[in-house]
C-alpha positions in Angstrom: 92.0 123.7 61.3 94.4 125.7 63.6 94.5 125.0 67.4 93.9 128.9 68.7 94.4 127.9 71.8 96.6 129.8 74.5 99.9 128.4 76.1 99.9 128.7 80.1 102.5 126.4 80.7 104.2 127.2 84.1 108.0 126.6 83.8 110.2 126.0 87.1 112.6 128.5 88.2 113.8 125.9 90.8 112.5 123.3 93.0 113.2 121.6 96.8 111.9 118.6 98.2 110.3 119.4 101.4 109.5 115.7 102.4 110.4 112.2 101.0 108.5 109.0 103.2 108.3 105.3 101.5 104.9 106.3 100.0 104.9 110.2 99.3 107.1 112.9 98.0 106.5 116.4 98.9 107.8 119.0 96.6 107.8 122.8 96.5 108.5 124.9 93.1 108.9 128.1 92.1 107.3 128.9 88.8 107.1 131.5 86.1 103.9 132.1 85.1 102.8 132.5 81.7 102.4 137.0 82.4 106.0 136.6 83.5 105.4 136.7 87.3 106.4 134.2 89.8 104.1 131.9 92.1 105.1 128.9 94.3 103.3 125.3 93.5 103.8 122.4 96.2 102.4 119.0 95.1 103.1 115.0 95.4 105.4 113.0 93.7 103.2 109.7 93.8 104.1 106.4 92.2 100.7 105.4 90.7 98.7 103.2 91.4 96.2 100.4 90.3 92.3 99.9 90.9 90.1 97.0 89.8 86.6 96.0 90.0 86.4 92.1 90.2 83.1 90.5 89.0 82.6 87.1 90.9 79.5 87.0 87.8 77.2 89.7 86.1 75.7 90.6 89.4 78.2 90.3 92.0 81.3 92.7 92.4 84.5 92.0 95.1 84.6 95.3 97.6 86.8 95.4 100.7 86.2 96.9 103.7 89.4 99.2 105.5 90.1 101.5 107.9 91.7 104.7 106.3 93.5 106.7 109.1 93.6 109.9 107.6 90.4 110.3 107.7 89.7 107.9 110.4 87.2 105.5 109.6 86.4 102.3 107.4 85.2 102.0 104.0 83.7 100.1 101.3 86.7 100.1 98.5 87.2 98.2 95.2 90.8 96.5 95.7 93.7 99.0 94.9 97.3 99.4 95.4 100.2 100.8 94.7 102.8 100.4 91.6 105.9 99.2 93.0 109.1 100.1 91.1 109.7 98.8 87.9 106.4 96.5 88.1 103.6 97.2 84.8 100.2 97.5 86.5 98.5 95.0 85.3 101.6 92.9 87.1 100.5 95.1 90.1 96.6 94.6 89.4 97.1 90.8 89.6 99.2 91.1 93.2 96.6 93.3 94.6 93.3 91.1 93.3 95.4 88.0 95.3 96.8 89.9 98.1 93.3 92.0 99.2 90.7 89.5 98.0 92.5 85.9 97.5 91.1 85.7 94.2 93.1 85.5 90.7 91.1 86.3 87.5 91.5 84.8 84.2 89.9 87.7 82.3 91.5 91.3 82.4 90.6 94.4 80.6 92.2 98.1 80.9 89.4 100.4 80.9 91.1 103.8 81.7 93.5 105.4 82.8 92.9 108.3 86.3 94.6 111.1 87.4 92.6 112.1 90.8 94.4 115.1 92.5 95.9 117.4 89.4 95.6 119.7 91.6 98.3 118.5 94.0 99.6 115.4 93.1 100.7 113.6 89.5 99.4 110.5 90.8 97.9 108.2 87.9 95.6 104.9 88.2 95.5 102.2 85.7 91.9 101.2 86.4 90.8 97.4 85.3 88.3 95.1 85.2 88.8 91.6 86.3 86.7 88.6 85.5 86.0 84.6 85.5 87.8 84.5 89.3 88.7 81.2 91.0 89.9 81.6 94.7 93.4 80.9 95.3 93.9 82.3 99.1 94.6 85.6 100.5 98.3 86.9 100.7 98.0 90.4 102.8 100.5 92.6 103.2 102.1 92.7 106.9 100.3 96.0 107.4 96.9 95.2 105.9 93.9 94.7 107.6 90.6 94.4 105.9 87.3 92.3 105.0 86.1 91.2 101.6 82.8 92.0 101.0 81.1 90.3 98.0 78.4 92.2 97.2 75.7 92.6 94.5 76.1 94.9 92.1 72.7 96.9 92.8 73.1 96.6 96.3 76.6 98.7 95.6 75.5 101.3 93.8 72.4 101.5 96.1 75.3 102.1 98.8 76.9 105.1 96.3 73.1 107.3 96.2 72.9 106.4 99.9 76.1 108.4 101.2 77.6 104.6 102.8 80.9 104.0 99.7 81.9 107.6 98.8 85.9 106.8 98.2 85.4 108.4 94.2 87.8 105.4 92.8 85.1 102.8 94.2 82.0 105.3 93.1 83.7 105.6 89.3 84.4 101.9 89.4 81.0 100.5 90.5 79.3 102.9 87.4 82.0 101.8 84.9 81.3 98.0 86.2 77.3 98.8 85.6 77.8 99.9 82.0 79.6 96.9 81.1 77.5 94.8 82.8 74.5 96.1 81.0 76.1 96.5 77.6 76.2 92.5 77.9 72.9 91.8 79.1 
């Protein structure tokens, strides 16, 4: 069978980068579109990024608790981080699980791979599941400031329906976690 699909690939004309900090780049194209026209596209360069869901057992997942300054208040996240250059993220996975909850995990399993924003940014998250953890201490970054919050699995995705964890890597994890967790009851 024959793809019949249509090609609207946008190609760049030319591009400028309108901001650069440590975490973000801000870029701003012009485009041809597939009629022929032109339209301008801004969007983030992002380096990806990592999420995990750590099971302390069947029942029992690691969440931390931040404050998020853009939109000014604390949540209920599974631990997450950045990729730092040149590291594989399942090297950044294993920082992050020590670094935001003190806990290494014997056990690791890729379960998918995100891309959240396509509308604006190319960011991509290698999303994991850790298991059989044994505490090791915390390590947190210089600028980190957060709580780990062991809680039970239920109790979590009671929190999702209820409106109090609404960050959608933490919702997506939490509903991954609960299909694996029942697939092995």
């Amino acid at each position: 069978m024959t793809d019949k699909r249509s090609d609207f690939t946008e190609h760049t004309i030319s591009s400028k980068s309108v901001y650069r900090g440590r975490l973000l780049h801000v870029l701003e194209d012009s485009v041809r579109l597939p009629d022929g026209k032109t339209a301008i596209r801004e969007y983030i360069r992002h380096p990806g990024a990592v999420m995990m869901v750590p099971l302390l057992d069947d029942r029992t997942v690691m969440l931390i608790r931040q404050f998020r300054y853009s939109v000014g208040r604390h949540f209920i996240e599974i631990p997450a981080g950045k990729v730092d250059p040149g590291e594989e993220p399942l090297e950044t996975a294993r920082r992050e699980l020590i670094e935001e909850c003190g806990y290494e995990a014997k056990s690791w399993r890729h379960l998918a791979t995100f891309h959240p924003c396509v509308g604006y940014s190319d960011e991509r998250i290698e999303f994991y599941l850790a298991c059989e953890l044994s505490y090791v201490g915390h390590a947190l970054d210089g600028e980190e400031f957060l709580e780990v919050v062991p809680m039970a699995l239920d109790q979590a995705l009671a929190w999702v329906r209820e409106g109090k964890i609404t960050d959608i890597k933490t919702v997506t994890g939490l509903m991954w976690a609960e299909k694996i967790v029942n697939e092995t009851r």
